[in-house]
PQR file with spaces between the fields and no chain letter, atoms N, CA, C, O and H, PARSE charges and radii, in Angstrom:
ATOM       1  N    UNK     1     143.295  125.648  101.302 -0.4000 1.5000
ATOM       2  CA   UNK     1     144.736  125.467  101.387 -0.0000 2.0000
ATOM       3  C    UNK     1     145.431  126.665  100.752  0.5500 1.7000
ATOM       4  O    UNK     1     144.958  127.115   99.709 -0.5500 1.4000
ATOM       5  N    UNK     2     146.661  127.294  101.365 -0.4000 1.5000
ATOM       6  CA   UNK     2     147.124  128.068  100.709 -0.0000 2.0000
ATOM       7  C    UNK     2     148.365  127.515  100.024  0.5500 1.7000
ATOM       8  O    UNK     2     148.789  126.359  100.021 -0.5500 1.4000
ATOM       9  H    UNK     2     147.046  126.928  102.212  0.4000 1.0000
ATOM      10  N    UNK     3     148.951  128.842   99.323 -0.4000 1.5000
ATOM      11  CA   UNK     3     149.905  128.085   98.490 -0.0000 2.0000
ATOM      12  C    UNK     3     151.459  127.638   99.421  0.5500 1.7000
ATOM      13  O    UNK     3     152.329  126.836   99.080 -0.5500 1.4000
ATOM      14  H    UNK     3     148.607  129.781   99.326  0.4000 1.0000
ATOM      15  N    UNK     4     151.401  128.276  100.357 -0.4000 1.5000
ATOM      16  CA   UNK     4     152.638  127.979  100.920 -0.0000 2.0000
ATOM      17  C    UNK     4     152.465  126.405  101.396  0.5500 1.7000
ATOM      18  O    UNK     4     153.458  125.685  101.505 -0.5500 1.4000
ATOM      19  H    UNK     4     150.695  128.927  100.634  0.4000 1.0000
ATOM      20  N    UNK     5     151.445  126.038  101.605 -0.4000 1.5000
ATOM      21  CA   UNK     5     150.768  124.559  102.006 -0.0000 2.0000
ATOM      22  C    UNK     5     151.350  123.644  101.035  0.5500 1.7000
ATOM      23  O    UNK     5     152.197  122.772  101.230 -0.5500 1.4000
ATOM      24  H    UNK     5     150.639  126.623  101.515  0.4000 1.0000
ATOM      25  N    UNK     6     150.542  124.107   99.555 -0.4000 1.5000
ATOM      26  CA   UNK     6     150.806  122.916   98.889 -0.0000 2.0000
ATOM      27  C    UNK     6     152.443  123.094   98.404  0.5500 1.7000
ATOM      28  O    UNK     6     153.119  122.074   98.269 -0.5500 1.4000
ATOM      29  H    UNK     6     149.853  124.815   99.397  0.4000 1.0000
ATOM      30  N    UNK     7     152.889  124.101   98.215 -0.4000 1.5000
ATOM      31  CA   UNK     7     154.229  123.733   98.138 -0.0000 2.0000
ATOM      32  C    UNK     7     155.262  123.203   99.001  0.5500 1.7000
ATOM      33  O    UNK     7     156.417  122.937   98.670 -0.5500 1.4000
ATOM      34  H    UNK     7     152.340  124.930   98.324  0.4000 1.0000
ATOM      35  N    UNK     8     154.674  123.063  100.263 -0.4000 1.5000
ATOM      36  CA   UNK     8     155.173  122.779  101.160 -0.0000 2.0000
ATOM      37  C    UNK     8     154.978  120.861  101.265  0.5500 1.7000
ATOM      38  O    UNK     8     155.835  119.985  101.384 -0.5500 1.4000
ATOM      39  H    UNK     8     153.735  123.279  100.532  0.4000 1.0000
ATOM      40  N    UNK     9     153.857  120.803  101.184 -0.4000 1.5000
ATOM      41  CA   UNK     9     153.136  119.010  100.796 -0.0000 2.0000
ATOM      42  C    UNK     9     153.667  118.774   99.427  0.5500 1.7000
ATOM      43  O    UNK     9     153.397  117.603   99.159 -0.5500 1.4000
ATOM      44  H    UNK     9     153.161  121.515  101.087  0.4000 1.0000
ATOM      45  N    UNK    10     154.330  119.362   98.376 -0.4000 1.5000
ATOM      46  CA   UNK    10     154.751  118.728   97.003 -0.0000 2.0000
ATOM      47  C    UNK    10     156.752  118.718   97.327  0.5500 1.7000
ATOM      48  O    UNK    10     157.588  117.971   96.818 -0.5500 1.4000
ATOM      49  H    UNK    10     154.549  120.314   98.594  0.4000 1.0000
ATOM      50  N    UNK    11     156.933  119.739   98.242 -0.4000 1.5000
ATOM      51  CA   UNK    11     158.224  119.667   98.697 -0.0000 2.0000
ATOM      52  C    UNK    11     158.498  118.370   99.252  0.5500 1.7000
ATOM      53  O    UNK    11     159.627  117.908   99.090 -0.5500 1.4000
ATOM      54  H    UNK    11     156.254  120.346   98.655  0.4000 1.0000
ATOM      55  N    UNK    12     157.361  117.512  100.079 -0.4000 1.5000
ATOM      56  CA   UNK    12     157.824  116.712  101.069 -0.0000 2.0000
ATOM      57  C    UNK    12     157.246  114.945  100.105  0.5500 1.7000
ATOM      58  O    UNK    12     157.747  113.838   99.908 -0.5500 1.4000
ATOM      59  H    UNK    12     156.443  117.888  100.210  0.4000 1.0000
ATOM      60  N    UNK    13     156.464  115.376   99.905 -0.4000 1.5000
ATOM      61  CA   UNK    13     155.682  114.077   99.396 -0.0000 2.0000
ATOM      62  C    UNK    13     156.323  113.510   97.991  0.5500 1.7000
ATOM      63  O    UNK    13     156.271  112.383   97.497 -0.5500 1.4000
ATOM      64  H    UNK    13     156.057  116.276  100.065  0.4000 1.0000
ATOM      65  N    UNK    14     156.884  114.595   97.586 -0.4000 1.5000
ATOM      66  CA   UNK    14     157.486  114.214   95.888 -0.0000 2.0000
ATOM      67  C    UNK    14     158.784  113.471   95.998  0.5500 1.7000
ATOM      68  O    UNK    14     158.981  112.358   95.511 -0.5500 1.4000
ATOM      69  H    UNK    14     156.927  115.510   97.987  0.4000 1.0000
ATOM      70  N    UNK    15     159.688  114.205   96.705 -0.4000 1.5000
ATOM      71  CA   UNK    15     161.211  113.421   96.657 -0.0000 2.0000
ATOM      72  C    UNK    15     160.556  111.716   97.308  0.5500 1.7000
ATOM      73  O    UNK    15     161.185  110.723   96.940 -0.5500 1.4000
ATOM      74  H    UNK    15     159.529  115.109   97.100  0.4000 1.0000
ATOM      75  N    UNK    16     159.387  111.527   98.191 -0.4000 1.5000
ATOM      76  CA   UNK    16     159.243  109.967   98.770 -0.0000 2.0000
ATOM      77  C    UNK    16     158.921  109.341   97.756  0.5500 1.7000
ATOM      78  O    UNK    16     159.499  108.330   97.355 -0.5500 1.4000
ATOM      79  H    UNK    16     158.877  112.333   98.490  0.4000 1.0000
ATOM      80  N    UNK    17     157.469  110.149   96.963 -0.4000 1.5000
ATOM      81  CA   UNK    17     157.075  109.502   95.460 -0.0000 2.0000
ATOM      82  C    UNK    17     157.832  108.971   94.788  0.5500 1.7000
ATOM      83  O    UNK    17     157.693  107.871   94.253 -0.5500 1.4000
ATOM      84  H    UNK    17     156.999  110.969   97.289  0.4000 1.0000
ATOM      85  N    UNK    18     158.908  109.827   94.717 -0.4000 1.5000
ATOM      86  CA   UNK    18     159.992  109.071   93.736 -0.0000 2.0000
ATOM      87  C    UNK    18     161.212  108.566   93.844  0.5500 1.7000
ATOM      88  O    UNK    18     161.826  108.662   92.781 -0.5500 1.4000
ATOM      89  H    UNK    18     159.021  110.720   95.152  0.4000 1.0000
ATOM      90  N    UNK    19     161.713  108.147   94.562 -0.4000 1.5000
ATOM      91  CA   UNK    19     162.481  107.807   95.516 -0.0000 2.0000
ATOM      92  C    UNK    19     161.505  105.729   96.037  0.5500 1.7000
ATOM      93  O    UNK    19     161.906  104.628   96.411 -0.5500 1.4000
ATOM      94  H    UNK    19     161.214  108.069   95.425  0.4000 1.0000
ATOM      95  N    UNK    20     160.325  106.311   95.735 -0.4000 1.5000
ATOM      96  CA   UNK    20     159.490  104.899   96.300 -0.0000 2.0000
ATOM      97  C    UNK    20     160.069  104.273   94.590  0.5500 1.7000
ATOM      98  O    UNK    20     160.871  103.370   94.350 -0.5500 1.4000
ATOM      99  H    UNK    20     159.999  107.206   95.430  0.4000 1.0000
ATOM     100  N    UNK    21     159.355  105.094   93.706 -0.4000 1.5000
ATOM     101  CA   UNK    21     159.270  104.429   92.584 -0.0000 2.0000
ATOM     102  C    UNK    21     160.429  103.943   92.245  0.5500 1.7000
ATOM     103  O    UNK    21     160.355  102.788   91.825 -0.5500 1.4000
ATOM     104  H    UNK    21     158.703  105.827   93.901  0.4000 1.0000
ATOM     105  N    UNK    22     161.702  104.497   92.276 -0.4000 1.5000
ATOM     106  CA   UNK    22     163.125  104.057   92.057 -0.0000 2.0000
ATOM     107  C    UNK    22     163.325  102.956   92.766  0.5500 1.7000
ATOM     108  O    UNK    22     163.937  102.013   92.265 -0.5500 1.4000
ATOM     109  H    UNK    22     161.762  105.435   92.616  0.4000 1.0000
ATOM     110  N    UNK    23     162.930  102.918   93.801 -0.4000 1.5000
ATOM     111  CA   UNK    23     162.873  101.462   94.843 -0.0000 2.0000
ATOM     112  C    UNK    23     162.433  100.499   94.065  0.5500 1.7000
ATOM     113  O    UNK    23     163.121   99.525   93.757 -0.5500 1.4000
ATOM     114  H    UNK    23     162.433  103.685   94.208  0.4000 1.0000
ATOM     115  N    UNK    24     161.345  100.678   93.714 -0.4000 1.5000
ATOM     116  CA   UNK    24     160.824   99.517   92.754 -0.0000 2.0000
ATOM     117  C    UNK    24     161.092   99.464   91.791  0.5500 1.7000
ATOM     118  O    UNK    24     160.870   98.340   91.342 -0.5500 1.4000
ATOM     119  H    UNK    24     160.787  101.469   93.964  0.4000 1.0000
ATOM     120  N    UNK    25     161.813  100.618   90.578 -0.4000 1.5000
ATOM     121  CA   UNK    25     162.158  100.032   89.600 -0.0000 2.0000
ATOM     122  C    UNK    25     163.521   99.060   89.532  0.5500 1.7000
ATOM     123  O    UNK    25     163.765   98.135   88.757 -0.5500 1.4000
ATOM     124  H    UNK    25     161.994  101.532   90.943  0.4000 1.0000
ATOM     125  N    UNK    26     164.476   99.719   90.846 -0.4000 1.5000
ATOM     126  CA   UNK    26     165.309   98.694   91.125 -0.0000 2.0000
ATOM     127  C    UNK    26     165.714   97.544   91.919  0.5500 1.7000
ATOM     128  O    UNK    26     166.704   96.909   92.283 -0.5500 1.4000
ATOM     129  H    UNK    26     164.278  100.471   91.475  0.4000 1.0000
ATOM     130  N    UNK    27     164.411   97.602   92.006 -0.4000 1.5000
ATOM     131  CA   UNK    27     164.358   96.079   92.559 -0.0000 2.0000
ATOM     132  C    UNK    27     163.806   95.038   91.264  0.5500 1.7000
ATOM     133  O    UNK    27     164.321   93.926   91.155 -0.5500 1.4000
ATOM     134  H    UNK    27     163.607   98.118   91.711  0.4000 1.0000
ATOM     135  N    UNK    28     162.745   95.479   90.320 -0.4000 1.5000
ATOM     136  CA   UNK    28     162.799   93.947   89.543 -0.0000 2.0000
ATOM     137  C    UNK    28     163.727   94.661   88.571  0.5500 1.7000
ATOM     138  O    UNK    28     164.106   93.872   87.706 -0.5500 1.4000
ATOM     139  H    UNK    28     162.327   96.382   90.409  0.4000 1.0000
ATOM     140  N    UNK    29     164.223   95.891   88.419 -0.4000 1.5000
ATOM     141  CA   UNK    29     165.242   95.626   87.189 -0.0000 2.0000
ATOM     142  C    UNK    29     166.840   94.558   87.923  0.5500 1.7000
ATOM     143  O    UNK    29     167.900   94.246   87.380 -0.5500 1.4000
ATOM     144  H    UNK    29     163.915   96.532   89.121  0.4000 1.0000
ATOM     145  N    UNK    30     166.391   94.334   89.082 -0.4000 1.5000
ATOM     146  CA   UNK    30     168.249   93.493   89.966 -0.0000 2.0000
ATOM     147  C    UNK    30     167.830   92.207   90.155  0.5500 1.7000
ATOM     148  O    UNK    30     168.659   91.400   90.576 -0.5500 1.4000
ATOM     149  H    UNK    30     165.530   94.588   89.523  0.4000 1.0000
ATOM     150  N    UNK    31     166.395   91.749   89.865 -0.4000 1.5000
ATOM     151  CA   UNK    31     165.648   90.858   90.518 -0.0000 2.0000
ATOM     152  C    UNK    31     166.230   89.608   89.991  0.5500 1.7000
ATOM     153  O    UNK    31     165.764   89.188   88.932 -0.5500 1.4000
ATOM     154  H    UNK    31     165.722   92.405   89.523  0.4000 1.0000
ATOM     155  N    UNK    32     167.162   88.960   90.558 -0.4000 1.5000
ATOM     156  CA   UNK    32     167.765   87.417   89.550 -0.0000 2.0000
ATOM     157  C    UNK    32     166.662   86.385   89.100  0.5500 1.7000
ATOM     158  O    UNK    32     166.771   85.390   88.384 -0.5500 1.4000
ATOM     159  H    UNK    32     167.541   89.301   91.418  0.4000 1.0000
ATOM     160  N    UNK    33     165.863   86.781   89.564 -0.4000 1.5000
ATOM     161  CA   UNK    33     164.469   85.440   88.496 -0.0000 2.0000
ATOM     162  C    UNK    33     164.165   86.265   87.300  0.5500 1.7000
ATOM     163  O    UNK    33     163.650   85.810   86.279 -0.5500 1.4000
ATOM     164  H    UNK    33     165.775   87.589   90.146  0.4000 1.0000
ATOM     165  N    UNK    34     164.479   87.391   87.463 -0.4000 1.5000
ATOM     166  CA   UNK    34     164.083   87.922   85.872 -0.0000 2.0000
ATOM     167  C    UNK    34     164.857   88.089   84.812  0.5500 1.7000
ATOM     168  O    UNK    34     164.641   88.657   83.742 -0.5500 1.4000
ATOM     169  H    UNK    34     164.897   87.761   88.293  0.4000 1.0000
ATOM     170  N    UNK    35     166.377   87.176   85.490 -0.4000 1.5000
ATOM     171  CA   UNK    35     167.432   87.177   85.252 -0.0000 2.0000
ATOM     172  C    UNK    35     167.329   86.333   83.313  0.5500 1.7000
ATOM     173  O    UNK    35     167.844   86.729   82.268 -0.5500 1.4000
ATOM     174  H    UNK    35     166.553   86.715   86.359  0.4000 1.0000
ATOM     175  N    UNK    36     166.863   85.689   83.461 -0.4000 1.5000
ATOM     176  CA   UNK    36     166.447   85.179   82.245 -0.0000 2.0000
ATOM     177  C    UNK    36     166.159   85.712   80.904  0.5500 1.7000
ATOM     178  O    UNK    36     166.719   85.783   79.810 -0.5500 1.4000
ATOM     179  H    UNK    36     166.445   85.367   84.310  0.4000 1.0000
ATOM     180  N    UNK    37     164.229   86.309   81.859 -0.4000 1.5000
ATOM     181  CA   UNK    37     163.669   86.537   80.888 -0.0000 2.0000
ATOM     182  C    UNK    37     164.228   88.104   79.881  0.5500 1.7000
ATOM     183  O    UNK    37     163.747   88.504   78.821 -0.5500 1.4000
ATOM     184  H    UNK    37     163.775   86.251   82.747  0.4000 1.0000
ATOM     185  N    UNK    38     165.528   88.788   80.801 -0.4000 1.5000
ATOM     186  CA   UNK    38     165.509   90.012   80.341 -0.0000 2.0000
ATOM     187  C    UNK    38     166.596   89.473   79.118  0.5500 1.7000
ATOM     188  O    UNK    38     166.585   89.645   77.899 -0.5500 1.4000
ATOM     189  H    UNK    38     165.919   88.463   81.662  0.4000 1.0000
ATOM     190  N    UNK    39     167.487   88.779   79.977 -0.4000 1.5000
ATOM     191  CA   UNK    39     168.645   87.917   78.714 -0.0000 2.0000
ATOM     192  C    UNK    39     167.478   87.351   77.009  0.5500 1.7000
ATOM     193  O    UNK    39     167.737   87.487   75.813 -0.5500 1.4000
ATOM     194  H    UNK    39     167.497   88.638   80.967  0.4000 1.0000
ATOM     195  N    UNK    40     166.654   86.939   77.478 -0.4000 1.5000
ATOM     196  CA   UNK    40     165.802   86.601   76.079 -0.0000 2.0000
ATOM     197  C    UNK    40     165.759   88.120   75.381  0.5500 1.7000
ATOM     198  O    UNK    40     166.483   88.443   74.440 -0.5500 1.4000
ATOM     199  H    UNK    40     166.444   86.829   78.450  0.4000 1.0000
ATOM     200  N    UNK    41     164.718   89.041   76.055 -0.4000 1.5000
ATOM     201  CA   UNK    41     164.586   90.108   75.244 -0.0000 2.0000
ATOM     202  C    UNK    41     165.668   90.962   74.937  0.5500 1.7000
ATOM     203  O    UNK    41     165.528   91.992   74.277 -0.5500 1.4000
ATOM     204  H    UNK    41     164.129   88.779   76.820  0.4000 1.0000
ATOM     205  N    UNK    42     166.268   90.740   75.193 -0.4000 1.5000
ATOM     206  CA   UNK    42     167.452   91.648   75.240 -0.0000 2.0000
ATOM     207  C    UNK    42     168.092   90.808   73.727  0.5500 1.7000
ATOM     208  O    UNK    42     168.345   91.527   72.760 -0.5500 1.4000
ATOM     209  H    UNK    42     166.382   89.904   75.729  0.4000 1.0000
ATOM     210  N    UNK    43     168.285   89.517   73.635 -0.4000 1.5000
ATOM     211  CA   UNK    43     168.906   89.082   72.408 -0.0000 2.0000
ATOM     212  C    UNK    43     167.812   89.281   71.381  0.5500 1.7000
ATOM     213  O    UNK    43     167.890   89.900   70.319 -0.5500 1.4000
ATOM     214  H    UNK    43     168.080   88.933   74.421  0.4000 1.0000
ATOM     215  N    UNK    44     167.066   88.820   71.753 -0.4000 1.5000
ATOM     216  CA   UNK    44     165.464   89.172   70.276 -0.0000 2.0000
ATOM     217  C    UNK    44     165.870   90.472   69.679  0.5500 1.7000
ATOM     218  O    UNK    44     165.973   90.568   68.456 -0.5500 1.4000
ATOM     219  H    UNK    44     167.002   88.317   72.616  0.4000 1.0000
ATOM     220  N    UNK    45     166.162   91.715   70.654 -0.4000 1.5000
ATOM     221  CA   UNK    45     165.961   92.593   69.964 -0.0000 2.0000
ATOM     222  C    UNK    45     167.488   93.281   69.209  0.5500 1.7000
ATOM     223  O    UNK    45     167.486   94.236   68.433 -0.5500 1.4000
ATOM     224  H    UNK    45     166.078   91.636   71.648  0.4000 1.0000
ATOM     225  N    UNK    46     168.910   92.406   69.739 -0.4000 1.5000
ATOM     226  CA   UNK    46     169.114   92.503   68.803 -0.0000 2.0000
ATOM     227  C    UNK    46     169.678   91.698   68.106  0.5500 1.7000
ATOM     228  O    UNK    46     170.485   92.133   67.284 -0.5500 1.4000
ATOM     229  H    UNK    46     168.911   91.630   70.370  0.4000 1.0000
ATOM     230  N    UNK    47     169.436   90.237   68.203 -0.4000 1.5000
ATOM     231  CA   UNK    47     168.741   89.597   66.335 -0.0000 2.0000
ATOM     232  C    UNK    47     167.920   90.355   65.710  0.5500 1.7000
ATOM     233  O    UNK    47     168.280   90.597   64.558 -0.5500 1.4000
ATOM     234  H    UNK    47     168.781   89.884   68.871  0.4000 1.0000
ATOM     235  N    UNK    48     166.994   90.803   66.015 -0.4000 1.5000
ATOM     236  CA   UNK    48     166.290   91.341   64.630 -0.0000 2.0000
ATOM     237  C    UNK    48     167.336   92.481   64.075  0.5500 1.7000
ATOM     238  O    UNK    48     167.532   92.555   62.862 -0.5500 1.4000
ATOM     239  H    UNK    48     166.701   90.606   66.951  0.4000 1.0000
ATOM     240  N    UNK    49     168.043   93.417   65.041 -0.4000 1.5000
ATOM     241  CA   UNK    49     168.745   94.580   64.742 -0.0000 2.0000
ATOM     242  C    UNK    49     169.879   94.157   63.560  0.5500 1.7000
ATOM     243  O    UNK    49     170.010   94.736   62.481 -0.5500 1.4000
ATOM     244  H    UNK    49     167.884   93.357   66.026  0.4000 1.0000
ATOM     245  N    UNK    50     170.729   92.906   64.076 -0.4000 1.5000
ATOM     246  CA   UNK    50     171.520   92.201   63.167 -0.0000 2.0000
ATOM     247  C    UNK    50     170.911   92.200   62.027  0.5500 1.7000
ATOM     248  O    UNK    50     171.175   93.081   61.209 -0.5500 1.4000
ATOM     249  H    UNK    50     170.622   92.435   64.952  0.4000 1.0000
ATOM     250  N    UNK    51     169.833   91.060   61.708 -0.4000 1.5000
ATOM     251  CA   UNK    51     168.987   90.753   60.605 -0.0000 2.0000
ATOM     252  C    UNK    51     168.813   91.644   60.077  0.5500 1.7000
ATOM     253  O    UNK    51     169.633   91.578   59.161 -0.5500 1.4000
ATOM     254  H    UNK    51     169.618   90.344   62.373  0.4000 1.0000
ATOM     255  N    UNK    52     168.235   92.616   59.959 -0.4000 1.5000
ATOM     256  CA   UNK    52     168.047   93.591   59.356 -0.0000 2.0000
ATOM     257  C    UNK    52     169.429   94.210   58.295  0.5500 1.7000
ATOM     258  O    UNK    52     169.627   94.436   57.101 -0.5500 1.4000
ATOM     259  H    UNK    52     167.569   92.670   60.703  0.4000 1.0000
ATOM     260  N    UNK    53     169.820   94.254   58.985 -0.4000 1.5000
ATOM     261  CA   UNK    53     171.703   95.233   58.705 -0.0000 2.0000
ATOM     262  C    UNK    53     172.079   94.098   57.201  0.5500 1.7000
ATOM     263  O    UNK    53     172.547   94.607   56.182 -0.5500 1.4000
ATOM     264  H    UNK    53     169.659   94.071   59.954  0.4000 1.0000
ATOM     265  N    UNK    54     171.835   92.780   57.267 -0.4000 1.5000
ATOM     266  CA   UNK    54     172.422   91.890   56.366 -0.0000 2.0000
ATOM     267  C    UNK    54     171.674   92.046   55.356  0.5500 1.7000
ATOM     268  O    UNK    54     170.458   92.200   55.472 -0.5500 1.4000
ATOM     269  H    UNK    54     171.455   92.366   58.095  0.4000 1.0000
ATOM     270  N    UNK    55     172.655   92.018   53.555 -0.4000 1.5000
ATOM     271  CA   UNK    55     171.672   92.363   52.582 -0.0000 2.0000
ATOM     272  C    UNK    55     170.700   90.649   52.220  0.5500 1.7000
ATOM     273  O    UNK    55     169.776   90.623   51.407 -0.5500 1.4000
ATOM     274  H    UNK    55     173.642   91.893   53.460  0.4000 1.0000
């Protein structure tokens, strides 16, 4: 392979790579069944942040 090749295959294949992955991260970060569990972690972390702060 020469180099005009692979830059040519990292030109084309990378923007899909990631572009796929964004797909999926926004899909379960929108996902309403996880609608919950993110509301839990999301307060845990900051109760403890509160807790902490109080003498």
């Amino acid at each position: 392979m020469s180099h005009e090749t692979l830059v040519l295959t990292a030109k084309v294949f990378g923007p899909i790579w990631m572009g796929g992955f964004l797909l999926i991260v926004l899909i379960r970060s929108y996902n309403p069944r996880r609608r919950a569990e993110q509301e839990r972690i999301a307060r845990s972390i900051l109760a403890a942040d509160s807790a902490e702060e109080r003498p």
